[in-house]
N, C-alpha and C positions, 0 to 999 in steps of 0.2 A: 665519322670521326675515327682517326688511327688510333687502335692501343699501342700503347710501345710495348718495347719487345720484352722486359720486366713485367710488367702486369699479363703479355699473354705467357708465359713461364709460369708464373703464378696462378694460372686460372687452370694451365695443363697439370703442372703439381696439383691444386684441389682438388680436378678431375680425378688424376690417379688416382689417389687418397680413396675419394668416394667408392672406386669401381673395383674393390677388394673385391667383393662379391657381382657377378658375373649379371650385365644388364638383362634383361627380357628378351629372348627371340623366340621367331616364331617361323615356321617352315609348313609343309606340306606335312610333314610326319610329328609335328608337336601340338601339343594342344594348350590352346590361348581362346581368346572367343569370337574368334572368326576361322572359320575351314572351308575345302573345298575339293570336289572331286571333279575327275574329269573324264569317265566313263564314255558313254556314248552322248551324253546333254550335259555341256561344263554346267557345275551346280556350285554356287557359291552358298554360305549357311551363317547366322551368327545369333550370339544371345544379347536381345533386344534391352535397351536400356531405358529405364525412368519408367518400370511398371513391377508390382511388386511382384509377379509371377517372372522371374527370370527366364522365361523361353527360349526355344529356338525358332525363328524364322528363315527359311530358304525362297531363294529364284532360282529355277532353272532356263538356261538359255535355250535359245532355239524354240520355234513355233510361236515366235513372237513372245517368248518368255511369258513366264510364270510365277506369283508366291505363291509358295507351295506351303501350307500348314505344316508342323510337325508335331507327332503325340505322341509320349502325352505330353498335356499341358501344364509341365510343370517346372521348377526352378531348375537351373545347371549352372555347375560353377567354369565348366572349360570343355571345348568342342575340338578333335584332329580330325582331319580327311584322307583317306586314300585313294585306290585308283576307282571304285565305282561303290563304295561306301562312307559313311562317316560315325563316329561314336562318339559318347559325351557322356561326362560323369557327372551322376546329380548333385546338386548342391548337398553338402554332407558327407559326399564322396565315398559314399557304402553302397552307391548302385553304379553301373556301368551300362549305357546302352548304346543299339549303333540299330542305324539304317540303311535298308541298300537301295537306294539313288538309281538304280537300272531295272528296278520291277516296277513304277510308277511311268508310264508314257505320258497320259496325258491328264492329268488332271489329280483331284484328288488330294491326296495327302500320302505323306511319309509315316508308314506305320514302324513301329522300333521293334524290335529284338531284344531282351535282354541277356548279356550274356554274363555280368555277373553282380552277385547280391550278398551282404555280409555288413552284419552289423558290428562286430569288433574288429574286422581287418577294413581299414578306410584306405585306398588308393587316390595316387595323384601321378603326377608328368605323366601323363596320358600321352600316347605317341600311336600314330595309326601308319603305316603302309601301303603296299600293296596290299597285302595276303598277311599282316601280322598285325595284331595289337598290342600293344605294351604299356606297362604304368609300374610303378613304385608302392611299394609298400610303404604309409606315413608312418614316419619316425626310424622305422629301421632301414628306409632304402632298398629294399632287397625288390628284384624285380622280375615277374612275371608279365610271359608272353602268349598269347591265345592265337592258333593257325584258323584264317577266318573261313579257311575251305575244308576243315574238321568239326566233329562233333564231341571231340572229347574234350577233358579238361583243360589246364595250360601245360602247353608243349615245349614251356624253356620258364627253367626257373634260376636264378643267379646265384643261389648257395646262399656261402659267406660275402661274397663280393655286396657289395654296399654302395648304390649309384646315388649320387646327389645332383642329375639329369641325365635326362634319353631323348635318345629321336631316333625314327623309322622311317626309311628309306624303300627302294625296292629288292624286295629279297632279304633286308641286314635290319637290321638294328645296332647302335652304339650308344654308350653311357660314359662317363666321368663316374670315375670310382672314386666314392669321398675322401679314400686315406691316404692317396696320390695324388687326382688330381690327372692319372694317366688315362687313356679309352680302351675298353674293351668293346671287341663288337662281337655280333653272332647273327645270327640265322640260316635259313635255307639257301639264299647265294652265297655258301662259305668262301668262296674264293675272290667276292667283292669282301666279303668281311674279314677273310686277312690280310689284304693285302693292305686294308684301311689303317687296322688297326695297327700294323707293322710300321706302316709310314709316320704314323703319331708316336712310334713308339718312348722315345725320347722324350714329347712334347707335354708341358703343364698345359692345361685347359681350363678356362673357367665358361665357358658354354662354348654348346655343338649344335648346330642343324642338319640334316641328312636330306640329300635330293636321289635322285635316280641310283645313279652309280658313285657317288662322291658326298665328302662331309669336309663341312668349313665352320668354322667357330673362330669366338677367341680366345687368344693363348692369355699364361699368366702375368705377360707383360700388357695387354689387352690391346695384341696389334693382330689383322685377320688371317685366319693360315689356313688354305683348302689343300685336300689331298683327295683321292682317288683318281677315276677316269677322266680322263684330260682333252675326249675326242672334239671338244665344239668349243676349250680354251675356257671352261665353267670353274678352273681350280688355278685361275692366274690372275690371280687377284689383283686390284687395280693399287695404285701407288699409297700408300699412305705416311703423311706427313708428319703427324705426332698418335702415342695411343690413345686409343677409343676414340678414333674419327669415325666408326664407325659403328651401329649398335645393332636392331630386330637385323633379321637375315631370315630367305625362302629360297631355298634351292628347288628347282624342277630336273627333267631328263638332262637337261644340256646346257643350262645356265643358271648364274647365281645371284642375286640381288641382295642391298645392304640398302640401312635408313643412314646419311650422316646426320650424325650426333647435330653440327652444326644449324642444320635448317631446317632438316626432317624430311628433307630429299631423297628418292628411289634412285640409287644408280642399279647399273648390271651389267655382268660382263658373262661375257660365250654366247654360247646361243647363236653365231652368226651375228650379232650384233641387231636382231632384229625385236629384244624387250626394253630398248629405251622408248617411251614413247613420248612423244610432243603434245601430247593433251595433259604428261603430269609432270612439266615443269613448271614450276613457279609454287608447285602441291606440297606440301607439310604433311606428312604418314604420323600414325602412331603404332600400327599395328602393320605386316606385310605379311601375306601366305602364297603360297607358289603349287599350282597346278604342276603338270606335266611340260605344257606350254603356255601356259599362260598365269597370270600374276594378279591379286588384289587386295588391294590398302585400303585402311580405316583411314579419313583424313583427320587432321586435325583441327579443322575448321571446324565442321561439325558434328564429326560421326558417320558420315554420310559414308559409302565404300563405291571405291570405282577398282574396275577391270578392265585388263588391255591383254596383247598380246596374240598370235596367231591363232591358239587355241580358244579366244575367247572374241575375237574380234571377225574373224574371219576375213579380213580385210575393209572391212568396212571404218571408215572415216569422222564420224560423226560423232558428237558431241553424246548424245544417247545411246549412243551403243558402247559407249563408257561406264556411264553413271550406273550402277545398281539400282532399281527402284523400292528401295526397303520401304514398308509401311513405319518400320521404327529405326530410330538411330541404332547405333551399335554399341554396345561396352566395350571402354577403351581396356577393360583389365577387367579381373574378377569384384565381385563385392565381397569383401570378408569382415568376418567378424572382429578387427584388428583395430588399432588406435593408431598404426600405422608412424609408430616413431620415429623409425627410421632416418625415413624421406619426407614425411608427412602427406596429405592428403591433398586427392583432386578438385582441383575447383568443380565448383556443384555438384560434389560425389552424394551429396543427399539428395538432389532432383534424379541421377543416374541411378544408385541403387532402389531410390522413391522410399527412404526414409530407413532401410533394412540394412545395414552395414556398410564399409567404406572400400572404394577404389585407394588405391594405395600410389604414391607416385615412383616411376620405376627408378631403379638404381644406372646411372650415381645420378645421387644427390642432386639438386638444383637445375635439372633439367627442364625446359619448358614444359608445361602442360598447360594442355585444350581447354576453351570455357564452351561449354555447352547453350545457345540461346535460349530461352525459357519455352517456346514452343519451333519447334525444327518442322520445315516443310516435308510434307509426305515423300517430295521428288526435290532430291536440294543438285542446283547446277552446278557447274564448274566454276571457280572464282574468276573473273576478268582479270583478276591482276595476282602478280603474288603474295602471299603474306609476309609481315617485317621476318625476316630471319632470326632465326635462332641464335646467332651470333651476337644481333643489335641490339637484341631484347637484353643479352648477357651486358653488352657495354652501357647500355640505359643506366641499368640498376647500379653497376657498378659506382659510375656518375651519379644518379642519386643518392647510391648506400654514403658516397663520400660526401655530398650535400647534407643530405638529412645529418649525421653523425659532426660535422663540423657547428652545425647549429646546436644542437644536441647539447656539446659541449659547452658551446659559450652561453645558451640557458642555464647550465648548471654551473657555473663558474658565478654567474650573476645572481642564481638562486642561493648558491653558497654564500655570498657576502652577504645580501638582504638577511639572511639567515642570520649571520652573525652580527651583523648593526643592528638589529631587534631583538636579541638575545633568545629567540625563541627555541633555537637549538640547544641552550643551555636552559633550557624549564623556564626560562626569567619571562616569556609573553604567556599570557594567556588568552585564550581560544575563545571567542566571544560564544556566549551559549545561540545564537542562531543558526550556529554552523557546529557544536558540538550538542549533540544530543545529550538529553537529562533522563535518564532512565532510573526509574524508581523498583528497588524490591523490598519486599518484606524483610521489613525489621531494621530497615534501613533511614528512617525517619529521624529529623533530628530537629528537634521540637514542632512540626509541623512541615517542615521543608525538606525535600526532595535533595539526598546527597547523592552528588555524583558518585560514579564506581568507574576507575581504568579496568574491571579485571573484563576478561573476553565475552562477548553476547553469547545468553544461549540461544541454539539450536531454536526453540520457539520463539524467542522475542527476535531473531533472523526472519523466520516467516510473518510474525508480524507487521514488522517495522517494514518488510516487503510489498505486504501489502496496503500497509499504509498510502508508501510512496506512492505505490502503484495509482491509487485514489486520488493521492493527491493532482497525480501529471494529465489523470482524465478529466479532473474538475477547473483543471486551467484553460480545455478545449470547451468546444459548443458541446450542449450537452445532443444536439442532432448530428454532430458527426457521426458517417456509419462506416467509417475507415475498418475494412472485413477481419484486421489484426488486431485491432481498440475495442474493449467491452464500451460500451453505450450506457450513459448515465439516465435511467430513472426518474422519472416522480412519482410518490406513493400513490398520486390520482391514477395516474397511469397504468400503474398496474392492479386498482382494484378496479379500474373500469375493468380495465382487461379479463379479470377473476369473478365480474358479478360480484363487486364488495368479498373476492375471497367465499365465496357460496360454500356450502357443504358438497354440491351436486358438483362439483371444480376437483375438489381432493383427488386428486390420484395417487398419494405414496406420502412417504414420510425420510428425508434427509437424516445428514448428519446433527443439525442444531435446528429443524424447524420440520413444516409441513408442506409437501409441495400441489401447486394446485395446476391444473390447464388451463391454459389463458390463449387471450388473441387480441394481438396488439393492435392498435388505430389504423396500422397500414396494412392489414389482415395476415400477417404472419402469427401461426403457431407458435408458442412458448408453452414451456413450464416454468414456471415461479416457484421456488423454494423461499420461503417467509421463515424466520427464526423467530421461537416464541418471543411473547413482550412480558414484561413483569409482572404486569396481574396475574400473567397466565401458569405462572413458575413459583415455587413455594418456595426455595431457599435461593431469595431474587440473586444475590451478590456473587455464587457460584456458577449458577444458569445463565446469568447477565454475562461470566467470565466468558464460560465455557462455549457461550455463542457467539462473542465476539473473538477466538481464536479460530473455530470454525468458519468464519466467515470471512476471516481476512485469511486464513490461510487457504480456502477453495478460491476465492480472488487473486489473491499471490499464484496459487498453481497457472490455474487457467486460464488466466490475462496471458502468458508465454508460452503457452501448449498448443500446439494446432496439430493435430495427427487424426487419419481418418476412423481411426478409431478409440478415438475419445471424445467425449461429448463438449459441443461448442459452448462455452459461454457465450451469451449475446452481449448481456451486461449486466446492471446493477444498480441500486435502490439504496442509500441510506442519508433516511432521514431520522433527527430523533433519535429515540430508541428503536427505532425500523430497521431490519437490515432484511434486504430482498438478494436474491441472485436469479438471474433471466438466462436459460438455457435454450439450443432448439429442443424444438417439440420430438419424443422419441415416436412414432405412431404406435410401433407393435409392442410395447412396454418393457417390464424385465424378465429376463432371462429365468429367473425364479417362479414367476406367475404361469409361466408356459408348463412350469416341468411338476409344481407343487400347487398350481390355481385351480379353483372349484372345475372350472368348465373344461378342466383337461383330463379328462376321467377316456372317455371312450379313444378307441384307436388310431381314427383319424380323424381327431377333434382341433390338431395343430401339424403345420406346419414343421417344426420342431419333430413331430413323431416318423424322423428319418436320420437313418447314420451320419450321412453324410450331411445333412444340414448340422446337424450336433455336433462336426469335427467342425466345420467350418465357421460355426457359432465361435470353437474354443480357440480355435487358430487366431481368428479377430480379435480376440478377450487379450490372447497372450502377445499379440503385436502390439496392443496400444500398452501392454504394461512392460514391454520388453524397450520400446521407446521411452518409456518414464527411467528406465534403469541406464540405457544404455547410448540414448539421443541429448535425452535432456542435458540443459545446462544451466543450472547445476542438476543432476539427476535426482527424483524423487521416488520413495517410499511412500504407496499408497496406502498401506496399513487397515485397510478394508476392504480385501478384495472378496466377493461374497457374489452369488448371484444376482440376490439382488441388486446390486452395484454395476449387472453389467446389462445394457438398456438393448434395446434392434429399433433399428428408423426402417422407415418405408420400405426399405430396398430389403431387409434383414439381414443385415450388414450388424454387427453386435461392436459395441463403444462403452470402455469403461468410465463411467459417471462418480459423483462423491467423491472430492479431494477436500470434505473438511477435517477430518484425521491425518489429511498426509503432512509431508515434512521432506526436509532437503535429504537427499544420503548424506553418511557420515565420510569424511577422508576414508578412501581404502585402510585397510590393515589398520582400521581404529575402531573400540568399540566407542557409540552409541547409548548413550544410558536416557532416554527421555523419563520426564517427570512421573510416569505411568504408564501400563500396559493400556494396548489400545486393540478395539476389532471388534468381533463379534464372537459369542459363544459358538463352539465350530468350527469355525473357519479359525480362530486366533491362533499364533504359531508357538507351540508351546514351551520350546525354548525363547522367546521374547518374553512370555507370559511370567514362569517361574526364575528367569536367569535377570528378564528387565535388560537385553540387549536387544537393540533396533540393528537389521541389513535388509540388505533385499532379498534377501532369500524368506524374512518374514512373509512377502508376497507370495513367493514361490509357493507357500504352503498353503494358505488360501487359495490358490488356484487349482495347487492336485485335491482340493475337495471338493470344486466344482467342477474337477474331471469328472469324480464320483459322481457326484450329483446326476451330470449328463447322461454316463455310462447306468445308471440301477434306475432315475428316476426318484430316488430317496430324499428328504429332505439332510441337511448336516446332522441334527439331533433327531429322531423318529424313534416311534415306538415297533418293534414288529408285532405286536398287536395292536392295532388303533385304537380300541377301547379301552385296556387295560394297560400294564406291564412295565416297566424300568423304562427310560429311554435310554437310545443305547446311540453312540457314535458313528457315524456314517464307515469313521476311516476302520474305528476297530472290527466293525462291519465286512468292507469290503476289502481290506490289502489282504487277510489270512485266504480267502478264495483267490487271489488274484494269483496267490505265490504257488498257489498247489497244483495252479493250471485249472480251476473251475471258474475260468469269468463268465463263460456260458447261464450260470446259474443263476448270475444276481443281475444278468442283464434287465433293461426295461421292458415287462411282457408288452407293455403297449406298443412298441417298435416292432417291425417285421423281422422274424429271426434273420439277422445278417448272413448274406451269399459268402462265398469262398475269400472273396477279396475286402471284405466289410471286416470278414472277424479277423485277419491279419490286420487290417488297418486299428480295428477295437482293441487288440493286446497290445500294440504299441501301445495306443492311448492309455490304455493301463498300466503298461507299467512304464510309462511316464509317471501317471497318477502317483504308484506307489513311490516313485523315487522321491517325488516333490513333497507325501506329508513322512519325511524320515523326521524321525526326533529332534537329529543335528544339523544346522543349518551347512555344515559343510558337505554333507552326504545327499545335499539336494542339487539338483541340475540348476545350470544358470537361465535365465530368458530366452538366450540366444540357441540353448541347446534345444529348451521347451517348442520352440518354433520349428525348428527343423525336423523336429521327430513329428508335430503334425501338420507340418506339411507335406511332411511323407504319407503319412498316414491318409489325408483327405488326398493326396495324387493313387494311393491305392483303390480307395472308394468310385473314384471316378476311373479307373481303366477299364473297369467291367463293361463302360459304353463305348470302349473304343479299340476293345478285342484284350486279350488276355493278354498279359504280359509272362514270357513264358522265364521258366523262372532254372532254367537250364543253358548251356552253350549253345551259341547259332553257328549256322554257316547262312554267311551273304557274299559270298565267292563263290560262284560254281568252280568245282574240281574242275 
């Protein structure tokens, strides 16, 4: 179908519009999440997507290629390559580390270097070279450079100059200076880096890439403009027809490559003409980085990365000497901690990230992005045909946006008259009560009868009436459907067979409104049954009857829409009568509580548990499943009893937060919360909720820095320090005054092996984590997303001691 020449006008205007701010590219010398060096064994590298440890994996070519591991094994938000190294900043963007790709022949693994670490200065635009590294300081721009063939600090530092992007070349470096918009360059080939920067001098820039000898970006009209060394025709840029035909860009020694916007096409010009190649047309890129000679894209099909080009093909023809053979697909973009408003979000970006923050889709605006298939082949081929272009996808929608929106209208056109031939938009119909709910409150009675109220639901009769429905929609299926999304309805036979009539010998704990027992269901699956008392069993029935039926519909409402691996699965559920049951999996190794404070965990190596590193890793899981209730969920929830006991270990000791019958929806940002009552547990309860009666999530927050403590001393919340006698005294008031003086040593747990050199760096993070999350005021506590990232640093410190020291100084991986 033709657009006419109006609607394409119209779609180049919203373009512009959108590309104020400078699209994504990616080069040899920037860092995005794919790099590559081309040393002595071209090595491609990327951070692998849909696993919650954001890794790096690499292949190296030659000798029949190789995955080559990389360690350590833990999160990165962005990877650059240069000529026989590569560096990557960890996710959190307070460490900086690099490999060198030419000490490794034949096997083995990529052991890292680290060359910088800093917990208040965080870097980003990571830009690697030959012989330079470079990155930005967040928030102020200001940018240091590290010589990789030195041992001392950094050897270029930017002043006042203020970059808002860089990229590294061979010998130079250049930036966009935020308050212009003009490039400055520098480094050790000073005489590529003014003649660069001279050439630009005049020129607004909204991004740059750097290759060999030469830098191409685009300008503020967003049309592409290369300048330096001209010997292979790498800065003669090819025609372009309107701006932002073209967007990512990789420059190598002697040619230059661009994605169009249009299809997601590699073209490239210099070079001799010898990096177009014929195995990727008809291919859709998201992502493009450039060797020296040779070139490779993330497709958009699937993730999957193919490389071509002299440097990487050596002549060879075939179909496999393309393809990359990643064990995992690749991230098309970082995962951030972001809601990503902008642009909005990538399809499947919660399979990609695997539930821990969002890919963001790149600017401008409305540009196609990739669906990811639910399980991607180890080895994925080259497509047989092309994908619909980028173009036709744009003319689709358009044609449906004007479909759908014409119907649209004349629904509403005809809804408006119905509207007013029934008067119901003037108050005159009334709302049959089976489709208007009757809601009764105290005091509301009018001589027996139930009076309606228009004023807004609370907050609990929200989670009520949620879980109501919920009930209602599984009792309209079979009660054997075992749909793995759908709790499973119940009969009370069923689960006292399963309990021995509920036996004494079955007890294993006690919930939020009942008792829970170990069962085992007819088809021989483990359960726990949580039973809510019955009336006989309760002395002020009418309160206990209340109080267990909000518990019970509100852990129903949760649960039925949570699936995270680290919170505990509802299976299903039970209510008959006055009965109200909930069917869980079976946890095998119990709660987290009974390890740290149970009779049988007295001697030294009497648990599992009695190691640092399983205790981070315990907390790391506790704060994933509650950092998804804050920041996945929809609507997000307030677990309001976060407590040891509450967080369970299954078979694998893997830790899953349990008990959502205190929880409840979060409130609207920037609104307080006032529920009916404080809620939690003595301890753990967050003391501004307690005294003020304001619910956020930062409530959570502070129950969890008590079962830092907990971890970290071995203490119960309330204990006495002398068991026999004496005051009980508070865990926190306990342990934050040691924590602040620098004595965490002291209150450590004697039954833990006193922590190695990298244990007790990992343990004062955790500490003072700990201390941040029980501050008095909820705004002086760290968020979820912050609590994770500090232990997951912390458990990647625990674990380097088995994988050589991480040296905590500058490297050189450049021989002089």
């Amino acid at each position: 179908m033709k657009i006419p020449a109006n609607a394409t006008a119209a779609i180049i205007s919203v373009l512009f519009v959108f590309s104020i701010i400078a699209p994504s590219s990616y080069a040899l010398g920037s860092g995005t999440t794919l790099a590559v060096t081309d040393a002595s064994s071209a090595t491609v590298c990327g951070i692998v997507a849909a696993s919650q440890t954001r890794r790096i994996q690499c292949y190296r070519r030659g000798s029949g290629g190789a995955i080559i591991p990389v360690f350590p094994d833990v999160s990165f938000s962005s990877i650059s390559g240069g000529r026989s190294y590569f560096c990557a900043l960890r996710s959190g963007n307070y460490s900086l580390l690099c490999w060198n790709t030419t000490t490794t022949t034949n096997a083995a693994t990529f052991e890292s270097k680290r060359l910088y670490n800093n917990d208040t200065v965080l870097f980003e635009n990571l830009a690697v070279g030959d012989s330079q590294v470079c990155a930005t300081v967040v928030g102020t721009g200001t940018a240091s450079c590290w010589r990789t063939g030195r041992r001392k600090g950094s050897d270029f530092s930017s002043g006042s100059d203020r970059f808002a992007s860089i990229s590294s070349g061979s010998g130079f470096s250049c930036g966009i200076l935020k308050e212009s918009s003009r490039i400055r360059c520098w480094g050790s080939n000073a005489s590529v880096a003014d003649s660069i920067e001279s050439e630009f001098r005049n020129v607004s820039m909204l991004s740059i890439v750097a290759g060999g000898s030469h830098l191409c970006g685009l300008n503020s009209t967003g049309f592409l403009v290369c300048k330096g060394s001209n010997s292979f025709g790498q800065i003669e840029v090819p025609h372009q027809g309107v701006a932002f035909e073209y967007s990512g860009l990789a420059l190598g020694d002697s040619h230059s490559c661009a994605i169009r916007r249009s299809n997601g096409s590699v073209f490239c010009w210099g070079g001799n003409g010898i990096f177009n190649d014929n195995f990727t047309k008809g291919v859709s890129f998201e992502v493009i980085v450039s060797g020296s000679d040779f070139i490779c894209g993330l497709t958009t099909r699937n993730f999957s990365v193919l490389c071509w080009g002299p440097g990487w093909s050596n002549g060879s023809d075939s179909d496999s000497d393309v393809v990359v053979p990643f064990l995992s697909p690749i991230l098309p973009g970082p995962c951030v901690q972001s809601s990503c408003s902008e642009c909005g979000i990538y399809p499947q970006s919660q399979y990609l990230c695997s539930g821990f923050g969002n890919i963001c889709k790149p600017k401008p605006c409305g540009a196609q992005v990739p669906v990811m298939p639910a399980r991607p082949p180890a080895v994925v081929p080259l497509p047989a045909a092309a994908p619909s272009s980028r173009s036709k996808t744009l003319t689709t929608g358009l044609l449906a946006f004007a479909i759908v929106g014409s119907v649209g209208a004349i629904a509403g056109v005809c809804t408006l008259l119905y509207c007013l031939w029934n008067g119901v938009c003037l108050g005159k119909k009334k709302i049959h009560n089976s489709v208007q709910p009757t809601i009764t409150r105290g005091g509301s009675s009018n001589n027996g009868r139930a009076v309606q109220s228009n004023s807004p639901l609370s907050r609990s009769m929200t989670v009520r009436r949620q879980g109501s429905r919920i009930m209602r929609r599984q009792r309209s299926g079979t009660s054997s459907a075992k749909h793995p999304d759908k709790p499973e309805e119940f009969t009370l036979a069923d689960l006292s067979a399963a309990t021995n009539n509920f036996s004494p010998e079955n007890k294993i704990g006690a919930g939020s409104f009942g008792i829970v027992y170990r069962g085992k269901l007819a088809d021989g699956r483990e359960v726990a049954i949580k039973r809510g008392e019955t009336e006989s069993e309760t002395g002020n029935k009418m309160k206990k009857f209340q109080e267990k039926e909000s518990a019970f519909e509100s852990e129903l409402a949760s649960l039925s829409r949570l699936h995270h691996k680290h919170l505990v699965r509802l299976v299903g559920f039970c209510e008959e009568k006055d009965e109200k049951l909930l069917v869980y999996e079976y946890m095998k190794n119990g709660a987290l509580y009974d390890h740290l404070h149970g009779k049988n965990n007295v001697d030294k190596n009497s648990s599992v548990l009695n190691s640092w590193r399983m205790r981070i890793k315990i907390a790391l899981d506790a704060s994933r499943g509650i950092e998804y209730l804050h920041n996945y969920a929809v609507p997000s929830i307030i677990h309001r009893d976060i407590k040891s006991s509450n967080i369970l270990i299954d078979a694998t000791w893997t830790a899953r937060v349990s008990d959502f019958g205190l929880s409840l929806m979060s409130p609207e940002p920037d609104t307080d919360f006032r529920p009916t009552k404080a809620a939690g547990t003595v301890g753990y309860i967050d003391p501004e909720s307690y005294g003020l009666n304001v619910l956020t999530t930062k409530s959570d927050v502070y129950g969890l820095g008590v079962v830092l403590l907990e971890l970290l001393t071995g203490k119960r919340a309330i204990f006495k320090i002398d068991e026999t006698s004496g005051t009980p005294v508070s865990l926190v008031d306990f342990a934050v005054p040691a924590i602040k003086v620098g004595e965490l040593a002291k209150i450590l747990d004697p039954r833990v092996a006193p922590p190695e050199l990298n244990e007790m760096e990992a343990l004062e993070l955790v500490a003072y984590t700990a201390m941040h999350c029980v501050n008095l005021e909820g705004k002086d506590r760290p968020t979820m997303a912050d609590i994770v990232a500090n232990l997951e640093r912390a458990l990647s410190l625990c674990e380097s001691s088995s994988h050589g020291s991480i040296s905590s100084g500058t490297i050189s991986v450049v021989s002089d």
